[in-house]
C-alpha positions in Angstrom: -10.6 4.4 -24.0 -9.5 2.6 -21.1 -7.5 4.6 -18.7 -4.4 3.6 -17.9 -1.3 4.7 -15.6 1.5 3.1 -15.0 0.3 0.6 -16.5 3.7 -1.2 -18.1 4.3 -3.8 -15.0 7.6 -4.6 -16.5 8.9 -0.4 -16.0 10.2 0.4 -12.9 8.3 3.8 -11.1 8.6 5.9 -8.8 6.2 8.6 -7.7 7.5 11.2 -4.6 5.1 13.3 -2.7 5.5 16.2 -4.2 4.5 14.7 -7.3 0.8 13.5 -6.0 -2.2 14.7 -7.8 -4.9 14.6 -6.6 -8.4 13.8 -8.6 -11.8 14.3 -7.4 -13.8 10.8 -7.2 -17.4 10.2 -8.1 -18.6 10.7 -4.6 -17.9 14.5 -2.9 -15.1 14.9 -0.5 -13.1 11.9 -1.6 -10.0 12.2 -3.5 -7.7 10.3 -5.3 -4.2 9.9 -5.6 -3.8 7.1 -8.8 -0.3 5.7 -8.9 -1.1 2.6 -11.2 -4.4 2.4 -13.2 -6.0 -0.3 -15.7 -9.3 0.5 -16.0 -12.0 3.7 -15.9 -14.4 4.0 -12.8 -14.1 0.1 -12.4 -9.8 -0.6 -12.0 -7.0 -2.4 -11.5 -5.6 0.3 -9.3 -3.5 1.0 -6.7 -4.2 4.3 -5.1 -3.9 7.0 -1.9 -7.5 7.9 -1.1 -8.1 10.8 0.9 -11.4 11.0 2.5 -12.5 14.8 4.0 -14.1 14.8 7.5 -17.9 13.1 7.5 -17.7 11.6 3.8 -18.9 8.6 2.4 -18.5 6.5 -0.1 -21.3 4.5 -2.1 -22.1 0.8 -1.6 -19.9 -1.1 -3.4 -18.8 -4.8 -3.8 -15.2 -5.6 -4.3 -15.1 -8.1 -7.6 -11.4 -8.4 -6.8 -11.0 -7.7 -3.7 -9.9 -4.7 -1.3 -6.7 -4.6 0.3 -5.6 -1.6 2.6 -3.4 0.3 5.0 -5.1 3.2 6.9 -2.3 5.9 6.6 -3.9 9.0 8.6 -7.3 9.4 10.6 -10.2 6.9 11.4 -11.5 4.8 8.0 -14.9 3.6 8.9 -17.9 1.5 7.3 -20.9 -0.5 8.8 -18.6 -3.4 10.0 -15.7 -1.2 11.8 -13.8 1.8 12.8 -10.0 1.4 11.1 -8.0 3.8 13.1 -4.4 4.1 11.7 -2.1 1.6 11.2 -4.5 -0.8 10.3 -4.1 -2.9 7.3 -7.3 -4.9 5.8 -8.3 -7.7 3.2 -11.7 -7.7 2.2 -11.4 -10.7 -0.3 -13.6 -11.6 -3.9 -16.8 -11.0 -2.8 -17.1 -8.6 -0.1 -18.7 -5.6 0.2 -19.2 -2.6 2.4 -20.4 1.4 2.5 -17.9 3.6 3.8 -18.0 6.4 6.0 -15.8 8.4 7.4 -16.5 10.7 10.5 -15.2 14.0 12.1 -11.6 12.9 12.0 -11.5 12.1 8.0 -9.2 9.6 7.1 -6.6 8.8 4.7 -5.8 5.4 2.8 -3.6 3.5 0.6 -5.6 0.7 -1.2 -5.1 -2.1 -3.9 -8.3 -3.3 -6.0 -8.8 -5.8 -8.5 -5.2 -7.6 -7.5 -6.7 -10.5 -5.6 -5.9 -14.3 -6.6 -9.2 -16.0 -6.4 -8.4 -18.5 -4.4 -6.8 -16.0 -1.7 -10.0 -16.2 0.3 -8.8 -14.7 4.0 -10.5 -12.0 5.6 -7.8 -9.9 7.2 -7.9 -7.2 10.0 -4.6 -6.3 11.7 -4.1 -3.7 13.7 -0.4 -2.9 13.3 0.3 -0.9 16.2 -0.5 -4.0 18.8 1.1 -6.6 16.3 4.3 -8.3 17.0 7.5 -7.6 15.4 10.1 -10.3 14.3 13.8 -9.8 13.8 15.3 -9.3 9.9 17.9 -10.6 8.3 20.2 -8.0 9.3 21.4 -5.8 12.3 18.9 -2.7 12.3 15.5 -4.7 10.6 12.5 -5.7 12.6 10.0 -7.1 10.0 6.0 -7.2 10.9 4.4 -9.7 7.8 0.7 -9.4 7.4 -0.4 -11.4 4.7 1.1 -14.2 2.3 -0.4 -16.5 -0.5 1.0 -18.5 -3.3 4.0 -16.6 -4.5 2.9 -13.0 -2.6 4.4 -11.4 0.6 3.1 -8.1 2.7 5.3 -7.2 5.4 6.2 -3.9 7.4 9.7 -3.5 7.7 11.0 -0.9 9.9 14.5 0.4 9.5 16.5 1.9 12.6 18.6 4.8 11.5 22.1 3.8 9.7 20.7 0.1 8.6 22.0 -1.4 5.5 20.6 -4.4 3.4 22.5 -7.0 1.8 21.8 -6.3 -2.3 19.2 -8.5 -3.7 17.0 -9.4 -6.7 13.2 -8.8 -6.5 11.3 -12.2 -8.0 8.1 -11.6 -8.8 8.7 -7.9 -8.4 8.4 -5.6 -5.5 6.4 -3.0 -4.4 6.9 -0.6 -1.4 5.0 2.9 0.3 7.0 5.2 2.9 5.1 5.3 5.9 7.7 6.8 7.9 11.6 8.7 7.3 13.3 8.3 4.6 14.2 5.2 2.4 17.2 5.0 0.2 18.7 2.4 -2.4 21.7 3.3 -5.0 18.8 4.6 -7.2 18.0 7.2 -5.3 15.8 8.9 -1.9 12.2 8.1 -1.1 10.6 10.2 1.8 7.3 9.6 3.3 4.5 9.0 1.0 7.0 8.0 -1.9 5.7 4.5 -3.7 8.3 2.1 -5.6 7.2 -0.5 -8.1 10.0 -2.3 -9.2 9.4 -5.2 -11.8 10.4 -8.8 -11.6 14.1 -9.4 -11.6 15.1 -6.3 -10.8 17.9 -5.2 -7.9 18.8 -2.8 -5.6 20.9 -2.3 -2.3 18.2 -0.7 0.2 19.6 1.1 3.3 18.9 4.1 5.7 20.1 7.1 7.0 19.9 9.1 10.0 15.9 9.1 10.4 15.2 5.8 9.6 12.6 4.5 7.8 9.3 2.4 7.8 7.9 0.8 4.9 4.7 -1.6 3.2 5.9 -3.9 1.1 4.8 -6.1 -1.1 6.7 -9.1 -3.1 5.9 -12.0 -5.8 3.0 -10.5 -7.2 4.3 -8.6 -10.2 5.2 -11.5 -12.7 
């Protein structure tokens, strides 16, 4: 029986940190954290993967395609080091070994979610990437990748910032990287991850810490 988690694209979800659980992959010393899952060993998923200092992971190509954001640590394999902050494509087709040194490393990666015509290779190191004013007072907005109908952005929030309300087309996904998030639905500390399906709303804002958040847009219809 396939596996499957969260696997209703039309539900909204929410998983909070204190909710994580954490499952031992094939390879020793790397963990998983599954917050949506169509598939067994081979997935649509989109995970936080922990990796324990000097672990590796076995050769592997990525049918379709890698996308993530290092979150804590160095990520490593035999094309680079990924210290943190950085956010990576590896498109249809591409393949690597990792392994991760001393340091360990933690990630939050997307497999099996790749258009195949969305061909670009993609290293950005976000911490010497510009930043570009929002749409309100408060919002600076870093974007990182877009094709057809998807967006990836960071957005950072300064404390106090409120959004206009809005309706998510194509659906919209997001992972606290830093404070505190908030919408009318509730509070979303670090490590919290939102999927929120197509045509939904919601009237985002923050408090006195701030926030800083992945997102993702258009790629849930």
């Amino acid at each position: 029986m396939t596996l499957r988690i969260n696997a209703d694209f039309e539900q909204r979800v929410v998983v909070l940190p204190e909710e994580y659980h954490w499952v031992d992959s094939p390879m020793p010393g790397v963990e998983r954290m599954m917050l949506d899952r169509i598939g067994d060993e081979v997935a649509r998923a989109t995970s936080i993967v922990r990796y324990a200092p000097n672990s590796e992971f076995s050769p592997h190509t990525h049918d379709g395609g890698e996308e993530f954001l290092v979150l804590d640590g160095v990520f490593s394999d035999e094309h680079n080091d990924y210290k943190k902050g950085c956010y990576v494509r590896n498109p249809i087709g591409t393949s690597h070994t990792p392994k991760v040194g001393k340091e360990g490393a933690t990630i939050f990666v997307k497999l099996h979610q790749f258009s195949e015509a969305d061909s670009k290779q993609l290293i950005i190191n976000t911490s010497e990437a510009h930043w570009h004013q929002g749409l309100v007072d408060g919002l600076t907005v870093m974007p990182l990748h877009e094709f057809e109908t998807e967006h990836v952005a960071l957005v950072k929030w300064a404390p106090n910032t409120q959004f206009n309300p809005h309706k998510h087309w194509g659906g919209e996904e997001i992972f606290v990287l830093e404070g505190t998030f908030y919408d009318e639905h509730g509070s979303y500390p670090q490590g919290s991850w939102i999927r929120s399906p197509h045509l939904s709303q919601h009237t985002p804002f923050t408090k006195s810490d701030g926030a800083l958040i992945y997102v993702k847009t258009g790629h849930l219809k």
